[in-house]
N, C-alpha and C positions, 0 to 999 in steps of 0.2 A: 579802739574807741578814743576819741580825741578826748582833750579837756572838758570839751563844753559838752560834749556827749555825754560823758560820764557824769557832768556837774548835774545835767537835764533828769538823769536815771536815778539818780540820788534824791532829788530835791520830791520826783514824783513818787517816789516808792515811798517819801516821806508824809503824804499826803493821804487822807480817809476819805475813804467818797463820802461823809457826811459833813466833811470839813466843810465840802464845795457845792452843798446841796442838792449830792448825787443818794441815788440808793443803796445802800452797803451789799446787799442781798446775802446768800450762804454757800454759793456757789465759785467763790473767788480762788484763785489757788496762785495770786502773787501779790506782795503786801504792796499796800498803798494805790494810786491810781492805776488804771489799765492808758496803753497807749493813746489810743484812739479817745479814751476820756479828756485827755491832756488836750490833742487836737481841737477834740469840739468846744472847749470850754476855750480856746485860744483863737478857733474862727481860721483854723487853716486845715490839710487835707492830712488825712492821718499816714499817706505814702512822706509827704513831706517832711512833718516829725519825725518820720522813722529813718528816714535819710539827715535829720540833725544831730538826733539820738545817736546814731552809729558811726557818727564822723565823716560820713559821704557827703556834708554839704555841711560846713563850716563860715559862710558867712549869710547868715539872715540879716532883713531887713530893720530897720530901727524900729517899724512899726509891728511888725513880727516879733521881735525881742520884747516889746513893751506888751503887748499880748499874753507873749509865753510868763511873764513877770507877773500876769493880773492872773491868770490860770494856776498857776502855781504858787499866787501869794507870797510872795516876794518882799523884805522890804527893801526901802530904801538901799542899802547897803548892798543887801543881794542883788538888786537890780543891779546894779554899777557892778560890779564883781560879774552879773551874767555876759553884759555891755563888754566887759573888758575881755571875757573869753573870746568875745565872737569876733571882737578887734582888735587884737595883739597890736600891741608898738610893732613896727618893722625891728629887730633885733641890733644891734648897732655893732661893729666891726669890735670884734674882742678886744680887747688890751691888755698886756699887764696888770696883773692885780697890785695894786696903790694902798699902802698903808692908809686907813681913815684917822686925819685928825681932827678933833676938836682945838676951835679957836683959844688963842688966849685969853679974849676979852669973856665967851662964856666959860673957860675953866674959872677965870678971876670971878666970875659974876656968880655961881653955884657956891665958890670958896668963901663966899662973902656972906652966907645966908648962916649964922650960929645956931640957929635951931627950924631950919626947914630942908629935910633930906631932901636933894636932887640930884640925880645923875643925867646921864646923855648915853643912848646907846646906838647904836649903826646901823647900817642895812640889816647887819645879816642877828642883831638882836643881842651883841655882845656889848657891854658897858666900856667903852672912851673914856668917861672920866665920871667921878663922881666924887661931891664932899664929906667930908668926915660924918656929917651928922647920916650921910646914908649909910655908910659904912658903918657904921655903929646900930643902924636898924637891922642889917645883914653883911656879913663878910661878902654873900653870893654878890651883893650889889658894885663890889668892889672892880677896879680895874680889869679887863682880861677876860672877867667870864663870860661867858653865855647863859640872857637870865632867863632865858627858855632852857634852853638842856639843863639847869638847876633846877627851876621848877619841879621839873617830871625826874629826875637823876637822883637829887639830895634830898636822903631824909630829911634834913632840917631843916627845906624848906615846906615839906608838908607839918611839920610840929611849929613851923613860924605861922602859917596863915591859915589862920579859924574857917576861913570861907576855901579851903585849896579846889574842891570842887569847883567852885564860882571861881574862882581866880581860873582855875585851867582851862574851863571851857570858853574863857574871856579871851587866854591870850590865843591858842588855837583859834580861835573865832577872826581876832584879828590879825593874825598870821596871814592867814587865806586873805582877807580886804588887801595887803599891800605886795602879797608874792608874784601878780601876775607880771610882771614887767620883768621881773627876774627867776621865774619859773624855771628854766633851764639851766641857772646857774648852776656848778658842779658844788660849791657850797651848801648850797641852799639846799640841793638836793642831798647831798653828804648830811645836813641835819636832822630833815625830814628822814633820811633812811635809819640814824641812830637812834630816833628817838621811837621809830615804828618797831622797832627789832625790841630796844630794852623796855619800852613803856606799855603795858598794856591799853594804860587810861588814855593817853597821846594817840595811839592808834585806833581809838574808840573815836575817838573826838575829830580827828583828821577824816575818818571816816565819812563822818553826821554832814562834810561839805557848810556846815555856818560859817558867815562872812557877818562880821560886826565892827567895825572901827568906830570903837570906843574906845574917845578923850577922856574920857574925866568921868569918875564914880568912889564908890567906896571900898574901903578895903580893909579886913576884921584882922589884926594880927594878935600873937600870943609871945611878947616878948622876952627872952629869959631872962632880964635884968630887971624890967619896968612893970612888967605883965599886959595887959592885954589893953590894947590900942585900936580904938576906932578911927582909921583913916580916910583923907579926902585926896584922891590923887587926879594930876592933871595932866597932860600931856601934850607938846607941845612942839609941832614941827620948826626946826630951826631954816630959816632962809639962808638960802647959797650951802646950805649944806647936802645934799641930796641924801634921802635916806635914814638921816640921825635928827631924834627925839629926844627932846628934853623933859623930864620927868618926875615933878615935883611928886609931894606927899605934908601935908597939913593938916591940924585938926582945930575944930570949932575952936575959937577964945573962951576959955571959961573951964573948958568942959576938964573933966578926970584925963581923957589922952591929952588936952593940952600943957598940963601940967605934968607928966609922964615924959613928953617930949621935950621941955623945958628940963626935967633932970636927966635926958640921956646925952641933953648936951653938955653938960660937965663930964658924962662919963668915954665922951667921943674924944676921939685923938686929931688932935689939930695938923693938918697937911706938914707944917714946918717941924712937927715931931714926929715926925714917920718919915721912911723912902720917898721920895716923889714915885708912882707908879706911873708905867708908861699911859698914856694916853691914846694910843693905836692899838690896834687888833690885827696885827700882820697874819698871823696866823690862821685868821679865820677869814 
């Protein structure tokens, strides 16, 4: 079964026939939609689907895709993410793998923020660089790691964040919105394999196929220094950089986390007291 085949299997098993204005009845014996439901409600022949379904026919038409989108309730997100199955980039002649750096002028420009955590992470979701005030909300945030394999990996970071649930189903969510283009990487796929073997939650959640690229929301932390933190975080694609996001966190003027954040930056280690850490991810 292709991508998109397997994406299509997923999305419809996800779906109740009363979602869609269908009749549930009691006679059902496969959860969520039947094939041939998919078909009618999309306006195309149910040999047809069943030949997209199974990977026999991998490039439908725009207007077929925008169909199968409205049939399956789709949103926004999903759609783009179904689009991008059905239209791979042509693959580009491999190369060497290239250390990822971050610029000077944004290392200088996150170093410059005394009380607003930001880092910048990579393609492949390991932290380039980040300033003290991050590194002081979490070590995971720190140069080198990977803050997805933390997430699901580190206890500490399910005892750091109040919402870990909502957080993980966020970043799996938007995992899937930016992987297609690098779907075959042997990395990419080296992560994905680690984190299905050791996480059960990660493999629930890889499972369910959501696609969400989500910028900006909130996020409930439990700090062991400052205690517990109501955060706004933003995210921020950097230009000419391909791939690496920049990734604030702030909270309301006024509020209890913003005076919380105000003294974890006295308790933060200023770049010029500490190692420089490196800024690439060779490794990964």
């Amino acid at each position: 079964m292709s991508n998109l085949g397997e994406y299509l299997k997923v999305r419809r098993e996800r779906l109740r026939p009363e979602d869609v204005g269908l009749p549930s009845g009691s006679r059902r014996r496969v959860p969520g939609l039947r094939r041939e439901e998919v078909a009618l409600l999309a306006g195309i022949s149910v040999e047809y689907y069943l030949r997209l379904e199974q990977g026999r026919d991998q490039h439908p038409s725009e207007q077929v895709l925008e169909s199968l989108a409205r049939a399956l309730q789709l949103d926004n997100d999903a759609e783009i993410y179904l689009k991008k199955l059905a239209n791979p980039a042509k693959p580009a002649r491999r190369r060497p793998s290239r250390p990822e750096h971050v610029s000077a002028g944004v290392s200088g420009l996150i170093d410059s923020w005394p009380t607003t955590p930001a880092l910048v992470h990579g393609r492949y979701m390991t932290t380039l660089a980040a300033n003290s005030m991050a590194i002081a909300l979490s070590p995971f945030f720190a140069p080198g790691v990977n803050i997805l394999r933390a997430a699901f990996l580190e206890p500490e970071m399910r005892e750091l964040y109040r919402d870990w649930d909502e957080m993980t189903a966020k970043a799996v969510a938007y995992l899937r919105s930016v992987i297609v283009p690098v779907m075959d990487d042997p990395r990419v796929m080296e992560l994905i394999g680690e984190l299905s073997l050791h996480s059960d939650r990660f493999r629930t959640l890889w499972a369910r196929q959501d696609v969400r690229q989500k910028t900006s929301g909130r996020t409930r932390l439990n700090h062991p220094q400052v205690g517990e933190l109501d955060l706004h975080y933003e995210k921020l694609a950097l230009p000419g950089a391909p791939g690496q996001m920049l990734i604030t966190y702030h909270a309301e003027v006024g509020s209890p986390s913003h005076e919380k954040l105000e003294l974890l930056s006295h308790l933060a280690i200023p770049r010029s007291d500490r190692a420089r850490p490196e800024i690439e991810a060779a490794a990964e």
